[in-house]
C-alpha positions as CSV (number, residue, x, y, z in Angstrom):
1,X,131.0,18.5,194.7
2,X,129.8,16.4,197.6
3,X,130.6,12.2,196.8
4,X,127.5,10.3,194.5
5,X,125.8,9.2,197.9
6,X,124.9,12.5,198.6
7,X,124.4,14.6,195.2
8,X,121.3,15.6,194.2
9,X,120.4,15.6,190.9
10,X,120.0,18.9,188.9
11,X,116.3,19.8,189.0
12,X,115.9,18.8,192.9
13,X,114.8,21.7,194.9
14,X,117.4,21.3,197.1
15,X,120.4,22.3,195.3
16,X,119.0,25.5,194.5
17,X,120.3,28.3,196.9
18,X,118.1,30.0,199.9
19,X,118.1,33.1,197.7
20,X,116.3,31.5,194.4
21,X,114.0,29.4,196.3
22,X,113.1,32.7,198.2
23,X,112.2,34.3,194.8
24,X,110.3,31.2,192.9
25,X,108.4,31.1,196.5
26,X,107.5,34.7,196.0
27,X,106.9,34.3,192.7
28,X,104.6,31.1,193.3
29,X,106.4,28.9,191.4
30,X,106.9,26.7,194.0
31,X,105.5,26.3,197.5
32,X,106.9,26.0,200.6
33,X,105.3,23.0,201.4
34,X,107.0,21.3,198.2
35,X,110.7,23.0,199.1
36,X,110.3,21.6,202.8
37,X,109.3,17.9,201.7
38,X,111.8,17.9,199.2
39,X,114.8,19.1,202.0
40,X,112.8,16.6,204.3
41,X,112.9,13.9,201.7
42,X,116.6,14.5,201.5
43,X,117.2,14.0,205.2
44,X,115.5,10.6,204.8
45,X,117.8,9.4,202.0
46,X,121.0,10.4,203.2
47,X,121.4,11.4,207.2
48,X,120.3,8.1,208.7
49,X,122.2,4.6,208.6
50,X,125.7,3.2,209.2
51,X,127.2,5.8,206.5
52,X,124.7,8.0,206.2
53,X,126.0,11.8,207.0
54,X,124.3,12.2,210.5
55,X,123.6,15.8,210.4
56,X,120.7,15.9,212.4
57,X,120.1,15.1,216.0
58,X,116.0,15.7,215.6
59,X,114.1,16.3,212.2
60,X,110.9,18.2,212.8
61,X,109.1,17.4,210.4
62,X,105.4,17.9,211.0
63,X,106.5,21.1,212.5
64,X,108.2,21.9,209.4
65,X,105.4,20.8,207.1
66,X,102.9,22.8,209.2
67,X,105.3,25.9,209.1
68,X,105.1,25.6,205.3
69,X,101.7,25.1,205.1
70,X,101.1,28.3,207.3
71,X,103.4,30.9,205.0
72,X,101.5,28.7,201.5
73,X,98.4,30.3,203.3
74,X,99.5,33.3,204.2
75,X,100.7,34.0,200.8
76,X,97.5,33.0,199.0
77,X,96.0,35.5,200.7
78,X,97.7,38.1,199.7
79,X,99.6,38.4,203.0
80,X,102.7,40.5,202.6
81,X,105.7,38.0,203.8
82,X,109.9,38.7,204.7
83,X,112.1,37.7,202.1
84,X,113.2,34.3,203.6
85,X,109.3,33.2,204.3
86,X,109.1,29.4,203.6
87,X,113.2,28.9,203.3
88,X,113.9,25.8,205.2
89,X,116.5,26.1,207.7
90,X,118.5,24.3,210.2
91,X,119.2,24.9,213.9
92,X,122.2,24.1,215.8
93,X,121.5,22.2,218.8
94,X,122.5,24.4,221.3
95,X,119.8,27.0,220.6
96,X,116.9,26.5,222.8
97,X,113.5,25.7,221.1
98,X,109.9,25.0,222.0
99,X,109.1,21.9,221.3
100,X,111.9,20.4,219.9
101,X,114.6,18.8,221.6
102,X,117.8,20.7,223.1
103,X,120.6,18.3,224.2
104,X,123.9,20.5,223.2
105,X,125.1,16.7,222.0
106,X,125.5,15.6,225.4
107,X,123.7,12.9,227.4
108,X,123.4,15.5,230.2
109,X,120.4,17.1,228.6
110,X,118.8,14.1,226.5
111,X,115.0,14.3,225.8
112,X,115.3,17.8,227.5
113,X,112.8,20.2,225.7
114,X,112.9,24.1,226.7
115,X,110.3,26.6,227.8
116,X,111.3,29.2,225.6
117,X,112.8,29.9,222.3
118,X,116.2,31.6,221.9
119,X,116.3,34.6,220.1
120,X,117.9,34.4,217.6
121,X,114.7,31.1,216.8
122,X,112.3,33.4,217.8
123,X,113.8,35.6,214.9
124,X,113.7,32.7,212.6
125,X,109.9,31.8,213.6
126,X,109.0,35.5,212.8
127,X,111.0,35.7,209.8
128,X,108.9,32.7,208.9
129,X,111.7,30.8,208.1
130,X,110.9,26.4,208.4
131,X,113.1,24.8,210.7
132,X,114.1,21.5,210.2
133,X,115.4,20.2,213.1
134,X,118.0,20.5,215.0
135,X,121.6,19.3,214.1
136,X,124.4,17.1,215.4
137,X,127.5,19.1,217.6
138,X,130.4,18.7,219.9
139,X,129.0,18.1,223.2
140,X,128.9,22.1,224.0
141,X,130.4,22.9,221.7
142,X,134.0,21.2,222.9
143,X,135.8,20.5,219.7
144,X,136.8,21.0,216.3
145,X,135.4,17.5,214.7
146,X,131.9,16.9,215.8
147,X,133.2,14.0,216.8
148,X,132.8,14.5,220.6
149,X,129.0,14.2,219.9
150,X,127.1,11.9,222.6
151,X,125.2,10.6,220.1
152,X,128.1,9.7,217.4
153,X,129.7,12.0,214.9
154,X,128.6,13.7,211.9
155,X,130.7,12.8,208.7
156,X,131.5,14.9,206.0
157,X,129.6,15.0,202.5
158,X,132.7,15.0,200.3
159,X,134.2,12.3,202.0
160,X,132.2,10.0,204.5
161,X,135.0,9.2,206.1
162,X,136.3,12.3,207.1
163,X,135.0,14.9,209.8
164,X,132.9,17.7,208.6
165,X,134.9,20.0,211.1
166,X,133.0,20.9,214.7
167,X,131.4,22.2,216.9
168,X,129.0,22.9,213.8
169,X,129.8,20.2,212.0
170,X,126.1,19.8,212.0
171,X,125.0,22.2,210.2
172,X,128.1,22.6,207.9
173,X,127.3,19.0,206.7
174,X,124.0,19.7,206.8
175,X,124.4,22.7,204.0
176,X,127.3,20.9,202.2
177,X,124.9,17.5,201.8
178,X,122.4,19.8,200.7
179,X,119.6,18.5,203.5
180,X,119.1,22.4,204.5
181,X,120.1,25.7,202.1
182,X,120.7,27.5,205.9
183,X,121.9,26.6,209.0
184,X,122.6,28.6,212.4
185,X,125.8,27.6,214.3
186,X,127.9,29.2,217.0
187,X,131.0,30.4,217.0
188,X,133.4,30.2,220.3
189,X,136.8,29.3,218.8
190,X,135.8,29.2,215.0
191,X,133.1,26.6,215.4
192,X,131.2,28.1,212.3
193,X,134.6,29.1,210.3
194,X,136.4,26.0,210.5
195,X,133.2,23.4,209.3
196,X,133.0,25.6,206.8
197,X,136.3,25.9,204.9
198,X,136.7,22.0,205.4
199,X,133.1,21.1,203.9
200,X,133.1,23.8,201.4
201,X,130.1,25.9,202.6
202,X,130.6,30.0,203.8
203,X,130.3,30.8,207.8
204,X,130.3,33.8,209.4
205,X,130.8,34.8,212.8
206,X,129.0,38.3,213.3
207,X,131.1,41.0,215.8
208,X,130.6,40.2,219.4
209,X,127.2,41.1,220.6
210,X,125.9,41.5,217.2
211,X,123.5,38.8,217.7
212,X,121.7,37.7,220.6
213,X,122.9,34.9,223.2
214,X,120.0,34.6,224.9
215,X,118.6,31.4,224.9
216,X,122.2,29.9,223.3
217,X,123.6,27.0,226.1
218,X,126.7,28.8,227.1
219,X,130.1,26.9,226.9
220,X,132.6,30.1,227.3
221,X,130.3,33.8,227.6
222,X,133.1,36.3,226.3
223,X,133.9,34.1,223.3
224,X,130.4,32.6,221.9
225,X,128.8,33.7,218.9
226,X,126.0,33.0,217.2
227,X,126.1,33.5,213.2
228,X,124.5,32.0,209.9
229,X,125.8,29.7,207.7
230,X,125.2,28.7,203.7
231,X,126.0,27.3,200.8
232,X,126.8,30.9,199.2
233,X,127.8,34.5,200.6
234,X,124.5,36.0,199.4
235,X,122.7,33.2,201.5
236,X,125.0,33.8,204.8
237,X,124.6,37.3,204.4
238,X,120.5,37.0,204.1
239,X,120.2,34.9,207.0
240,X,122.8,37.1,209.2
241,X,119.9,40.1,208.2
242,X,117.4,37.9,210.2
243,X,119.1,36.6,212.9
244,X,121.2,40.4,214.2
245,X,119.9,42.9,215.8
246,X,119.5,44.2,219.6
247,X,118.0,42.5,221.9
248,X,117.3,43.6,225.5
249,X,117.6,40.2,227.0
250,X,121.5,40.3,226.0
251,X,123.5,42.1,228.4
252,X,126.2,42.2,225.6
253,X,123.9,42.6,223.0
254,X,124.8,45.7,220.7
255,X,122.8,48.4,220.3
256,X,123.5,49.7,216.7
257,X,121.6,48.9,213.7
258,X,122.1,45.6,211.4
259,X,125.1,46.0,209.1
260,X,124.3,46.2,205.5
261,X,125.1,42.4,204.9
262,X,122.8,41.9,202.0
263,X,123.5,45.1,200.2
264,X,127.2,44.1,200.5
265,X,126.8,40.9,199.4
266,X,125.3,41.8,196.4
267,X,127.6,44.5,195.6
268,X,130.9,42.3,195.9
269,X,133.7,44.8,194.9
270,X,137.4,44.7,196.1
271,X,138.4,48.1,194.2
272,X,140.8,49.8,195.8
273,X,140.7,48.3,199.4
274,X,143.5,47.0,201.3
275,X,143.7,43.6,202.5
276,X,146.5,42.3,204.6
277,X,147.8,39.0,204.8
278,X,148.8,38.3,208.5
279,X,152.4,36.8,209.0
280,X,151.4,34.8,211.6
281,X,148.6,33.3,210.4
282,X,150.6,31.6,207.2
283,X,153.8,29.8,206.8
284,X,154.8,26.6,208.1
285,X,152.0,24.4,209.8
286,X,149.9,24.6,206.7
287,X,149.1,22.0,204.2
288,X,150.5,22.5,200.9
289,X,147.1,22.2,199.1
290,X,145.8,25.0,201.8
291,X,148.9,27.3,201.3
292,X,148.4,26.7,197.4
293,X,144.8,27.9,197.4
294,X,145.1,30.6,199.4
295,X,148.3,32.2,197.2
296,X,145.6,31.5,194.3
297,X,143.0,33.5,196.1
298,X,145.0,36.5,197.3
299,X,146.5,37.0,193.3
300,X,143.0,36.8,192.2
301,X,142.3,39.9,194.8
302,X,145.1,41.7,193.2
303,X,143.8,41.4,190.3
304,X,140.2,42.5,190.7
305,X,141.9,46.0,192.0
306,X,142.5,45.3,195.7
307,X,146.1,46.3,197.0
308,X,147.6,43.3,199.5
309,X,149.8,44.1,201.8
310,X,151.9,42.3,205.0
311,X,150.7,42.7,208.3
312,X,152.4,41.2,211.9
313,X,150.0,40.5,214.6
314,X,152.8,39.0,217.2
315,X,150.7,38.2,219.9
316,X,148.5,36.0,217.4
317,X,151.6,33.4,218.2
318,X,150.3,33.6,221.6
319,X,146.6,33.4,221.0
320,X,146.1,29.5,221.0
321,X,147.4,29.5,224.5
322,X,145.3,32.2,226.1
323,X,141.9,30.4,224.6
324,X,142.5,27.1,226.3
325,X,142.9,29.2,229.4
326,X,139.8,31.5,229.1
327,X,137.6,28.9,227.2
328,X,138.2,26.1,229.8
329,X,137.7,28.5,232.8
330,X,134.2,29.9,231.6
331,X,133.4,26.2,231.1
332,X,134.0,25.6,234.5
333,X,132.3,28.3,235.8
334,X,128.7,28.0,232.6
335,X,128.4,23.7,233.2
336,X,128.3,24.2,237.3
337,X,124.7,24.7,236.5
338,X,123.9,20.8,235.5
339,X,124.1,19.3,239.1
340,X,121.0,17.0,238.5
341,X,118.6,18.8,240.8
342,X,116.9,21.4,238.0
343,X,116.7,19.5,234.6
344,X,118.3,17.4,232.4
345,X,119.3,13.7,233.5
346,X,119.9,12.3,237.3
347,X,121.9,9.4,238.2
348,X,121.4,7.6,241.3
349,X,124.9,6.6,242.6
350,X,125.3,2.6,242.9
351,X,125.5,1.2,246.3
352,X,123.9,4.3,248.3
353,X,120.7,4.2,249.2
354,X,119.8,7.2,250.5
355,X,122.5,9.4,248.5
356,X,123.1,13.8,249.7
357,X,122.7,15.9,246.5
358,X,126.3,16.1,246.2
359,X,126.8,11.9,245.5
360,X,123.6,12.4,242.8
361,X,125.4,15.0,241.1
362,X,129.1,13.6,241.0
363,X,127.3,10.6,239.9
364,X,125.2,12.5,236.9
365,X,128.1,14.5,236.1
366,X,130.2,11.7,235.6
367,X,127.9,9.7,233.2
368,X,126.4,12.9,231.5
369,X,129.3,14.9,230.7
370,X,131.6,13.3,227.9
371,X,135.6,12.9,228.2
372,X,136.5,16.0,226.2
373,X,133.6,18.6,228.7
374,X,135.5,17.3,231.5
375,X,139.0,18.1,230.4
376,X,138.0,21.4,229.9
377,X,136.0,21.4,233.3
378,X,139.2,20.3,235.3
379,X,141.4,22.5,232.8
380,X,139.1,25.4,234.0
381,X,139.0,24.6,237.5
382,X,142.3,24.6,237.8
383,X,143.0,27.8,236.2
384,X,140.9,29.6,238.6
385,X,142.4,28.0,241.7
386,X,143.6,29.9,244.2
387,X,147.4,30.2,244.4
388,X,147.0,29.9,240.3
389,X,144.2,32.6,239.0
390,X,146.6,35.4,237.8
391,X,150.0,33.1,236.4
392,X,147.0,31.4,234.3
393,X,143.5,32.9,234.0
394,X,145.1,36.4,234.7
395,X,147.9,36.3,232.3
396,X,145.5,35.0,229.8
397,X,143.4,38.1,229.7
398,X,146.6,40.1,229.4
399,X,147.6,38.0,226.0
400,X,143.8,38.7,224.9
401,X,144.4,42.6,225.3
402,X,147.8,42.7,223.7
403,X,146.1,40.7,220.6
404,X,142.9,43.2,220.6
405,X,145.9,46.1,220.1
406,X,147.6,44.0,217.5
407,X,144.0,44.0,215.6
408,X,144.0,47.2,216.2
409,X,146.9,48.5,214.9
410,X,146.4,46.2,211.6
411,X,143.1,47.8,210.7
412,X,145.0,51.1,210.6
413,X,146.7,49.9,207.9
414,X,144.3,47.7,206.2
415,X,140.3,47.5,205.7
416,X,140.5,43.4,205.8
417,X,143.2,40.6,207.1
418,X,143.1,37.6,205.5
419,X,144.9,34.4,206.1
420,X,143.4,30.2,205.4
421,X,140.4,29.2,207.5
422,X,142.0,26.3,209.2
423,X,145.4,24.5,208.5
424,X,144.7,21.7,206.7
425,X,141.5,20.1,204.9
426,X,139.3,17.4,206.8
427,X,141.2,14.9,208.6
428,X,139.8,11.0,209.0
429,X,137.6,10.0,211.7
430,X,139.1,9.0,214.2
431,X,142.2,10.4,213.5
432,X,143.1,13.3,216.1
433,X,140.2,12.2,218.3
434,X,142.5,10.7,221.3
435,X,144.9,13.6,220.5
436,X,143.6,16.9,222.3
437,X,146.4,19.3,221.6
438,X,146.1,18.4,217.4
439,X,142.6,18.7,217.4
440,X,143.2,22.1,219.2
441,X,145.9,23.0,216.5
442,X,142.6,23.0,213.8
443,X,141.6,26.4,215.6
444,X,144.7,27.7,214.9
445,X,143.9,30.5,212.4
446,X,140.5,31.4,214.0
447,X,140.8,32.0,217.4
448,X,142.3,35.1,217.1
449,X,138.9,37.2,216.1
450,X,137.0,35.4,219.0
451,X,139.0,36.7,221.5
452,X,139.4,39.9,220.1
453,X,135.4,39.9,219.2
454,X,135.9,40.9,215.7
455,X,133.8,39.7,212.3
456,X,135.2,36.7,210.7
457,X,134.1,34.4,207.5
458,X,135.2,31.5,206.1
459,X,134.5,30.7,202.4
460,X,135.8,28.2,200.2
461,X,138.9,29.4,198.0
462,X,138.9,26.1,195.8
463,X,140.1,22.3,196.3
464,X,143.4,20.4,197.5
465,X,145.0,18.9,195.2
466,X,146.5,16.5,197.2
467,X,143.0,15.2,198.5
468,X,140.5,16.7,196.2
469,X,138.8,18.2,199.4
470,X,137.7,21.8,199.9
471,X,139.9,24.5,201.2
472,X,138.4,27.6,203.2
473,X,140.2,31.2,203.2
474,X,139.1,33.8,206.0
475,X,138.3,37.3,206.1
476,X,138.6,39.5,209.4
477,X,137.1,42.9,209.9
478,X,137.3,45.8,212.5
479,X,134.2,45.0,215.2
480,X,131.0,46.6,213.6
481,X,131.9,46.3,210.1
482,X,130.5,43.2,209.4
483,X,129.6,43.9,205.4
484,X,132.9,44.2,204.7
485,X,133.2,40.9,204.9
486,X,130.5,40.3,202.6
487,X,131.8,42.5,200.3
488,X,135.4,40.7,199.6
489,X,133.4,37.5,200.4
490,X,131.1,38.2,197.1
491,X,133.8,39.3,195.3
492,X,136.2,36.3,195.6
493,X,133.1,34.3,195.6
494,X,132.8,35.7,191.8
495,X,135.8,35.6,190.7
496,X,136.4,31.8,191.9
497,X,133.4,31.5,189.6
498,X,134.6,32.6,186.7
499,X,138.3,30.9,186.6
């Protein structure tokens, strides 16, 4: 469990998952008024302060209460209600949303509040889910620590003085502190999988285009995904049901019907399916506590039924290197937008007095955008240069097509790939934060799926003994078959339980 600072104590509304506080609410045992003040009351004791976990960037709280108070009504009268009505949830801060605050973590866009919701919040206000607030990030999303945050970092419940893994680390911490039993994150490079295995919570990114972008601030198009993340399988999987589906105003947005996450999630058998473990995704590089874990994890698949075999993916070797080329570049081209003329903040540069557009916006840019967005932006820029586009952008793509085959070619002779969630547990603050190529290393195990656009999820598989800090194990499907990650997820979930 989470240290003493932040552990609720057994009868607090709070630690109870979204799934039995959507029953009792059904069941009007509770109300939704009482589960939001109790989540809100849990903010207020352990978010704010010098040590406090930092989770949030805005807590809506009147909103919430109001939300609440809406669905208490609307049940009272009889009103028939979705399955997650009055479930509090959290919201990553780079969805858009009416009247709240979007910043993406970044001074660029501070105080900046949107027009229009972003689908996949519109989904949640319909669902008559109560959102929170919105939570803490790397500033668009640019890292694997939370730590690159304008307005400070996030820290992780089971040790303040570790990272609670990024871009999400937000809502990760947010679940794992047990401030929200649901949080929405994005998922780019394994910004949802990675805060998860290293804060002990389950993340899932959905298959590319399986839920909406619009309305999520774009750091790299072809890779970002939104997803849900929880506190168990059966949660993720119920709040994955509300947030997928088509959507018109997605140009990659897929047509076909919502996988069967909840039905798989409740159903959580590994009879007879084939699981591969990936030889490139294990070996050397790991930490012994992570490597330990994961052996545990795989024998206790074996011995529900499944049948685990060895798979090689070479161009995964490969992938690392081919995301910092495409990420960077799509940076480039998605934060040309902030030049200081539309929205978000405007710096006068010193000295001129009547400054061109081009002087405001070198000077915006250059306050607004943190150390770590304009790496990438240079990185970017530089890969698209002429004289430089097709030995780095170009040959990029090409790695990202051999390692779609290599997928490919491993689903023919498995129905799920398996390997850790991210090479080693949480790392200290401050730790790899002046260290750009370690920090990248974190995203080692994840970034194959984004750039690929298959299913991934993250779940915790157990603690390091070393550190006494969780350890996550991910599961990768073919593109579309989404529940069969909730299936193996629910079923290791289970038998974890019950060692």
């Amino acid at each position: 469990m989470p240290t003493d600072a932040t552990t609720p104590t057994a009868d607090d509304l709070t630690r109870r998952s979204a799934a039995e506080l959507a029953t009792a609410l059904a069941a009007g045992e509770v109300s939704s008024v009482e589960v939001t003040r109790a989540h809100l009351d849990r903010i207020a004791a352990v978010d704010g302060g010098e040590r406090g976990v930092h989770a949030f960037l805005h807590v809506a709280a009147e909103a919430a209460l109001a939300a609440a108070g809406a669905v208490d009504t609307a049940r009272a009268a009889g009103e028939e209600l979705p399955p997650l009505a009055g479930v509090p949830v959290a919201v990553k801060d780079v969805m858009t949303t009416v009247g709240m605050p979007t910043t993406c973590g970044s001074r660029i866009l501070s105080g900046w509040v949107p027009p229009y919701d972003a689908t996949v919040v519109r989904r949640l206000r319909d669902a008559r889910l109560v959102i929170l607030g919105k939570t803490n990030m790397d500033e668009f999303a640019m890292g694997s620590s939370t730590e690159h945050s304008a307005y400070g970092p996030t820290r992780n419940p089971w040790d303040l003085d570790r990272i609670p893994g990024g871009s999400g680390g937000g809502s990760a911490a947010a679940v794992a502190a047990f401030e929200a039993p649901l949080a929405t994150g994005t998922d780019t490079g394994g910004s949802i999988r990675q805060p998860a295995a290293v804060t002990g919570t389950v993340g899932v990114k959905p298959t590319y285009g399986g839920v909406s972008r619009y309305g999520i601030v774009a750091m790299a198009s072809s890779l970002d995904q939104p997803g849900p993340c929880g506190r168990t399988v059966l949660d993720t999987a119920l709040l994955h049901e509300v947030m997928a589906g088509y959507d018109p105003m997605d140009s990659t947005s897929l047509t076909d019907p919502v996988p069967p996450v909840v039905e798989a999630a409740r159903q959580g058998d590994v009879a007879g399916m084939r699981i591969a473990v990936v030889r490139e995704l294990s070996g050397d590089g790991y930490q012994d506590g992570v490597r330990a874990r994961f052996s545990e994890a795989v024998d206790a698949l074996v011995a529900a039924g499944a049948e685990v075999v060895e798979v090689s993916c070479p161009s995964f070797t490969a992938a690392l290197g081919a995301y910092y080329l495409i990420m960077p570049s799509e940076v480039s081209s998605n934060l040309a937008r902030f030049d200081a003329m539309r929205y978000g903040l405007r710096v006068p540069p010193e000295g001129v007095a009547d400054p061109t557009a081009e002087q405001v916006m070198c000077a915006t840019r250059a306050a607004g955008f943190g150390a770590e967005v304009k790496r990438r932006i240079i990185l970017g820029t530089y890969a698209l240069s002429a004289g430089y586009y097709d030995a780095y952008y170009g040959s990029a793509q090409k790695v990202r097509t051999l390692i779609q085959r290599d997928f490919a070619a491993a689903f023919e002779q498995a129905d799920i790939l398996v390997s850790p969630a991210a090479p080693t547990t949480a790392f200290r603050l401050g730790e790899k934060v002046d260290d750009p190529l370690a920090m990248y290393l974190n995203d080692l195990t994840t970034i194959p799926a984004n750039l690929a656009g298959v299913p991934g999820i993250a779940l915790p598989s157990g603690l390091a003994p070393e550190d006494n800090l969780p350890v996550g194990i991910q599961f990768m499907a073919p593109a579309r078959e989404d529940a069969r990650l909730y299936t193996v997820g629910a079923a290791l979930e289970q038998l974890l339980v019950d060692q």
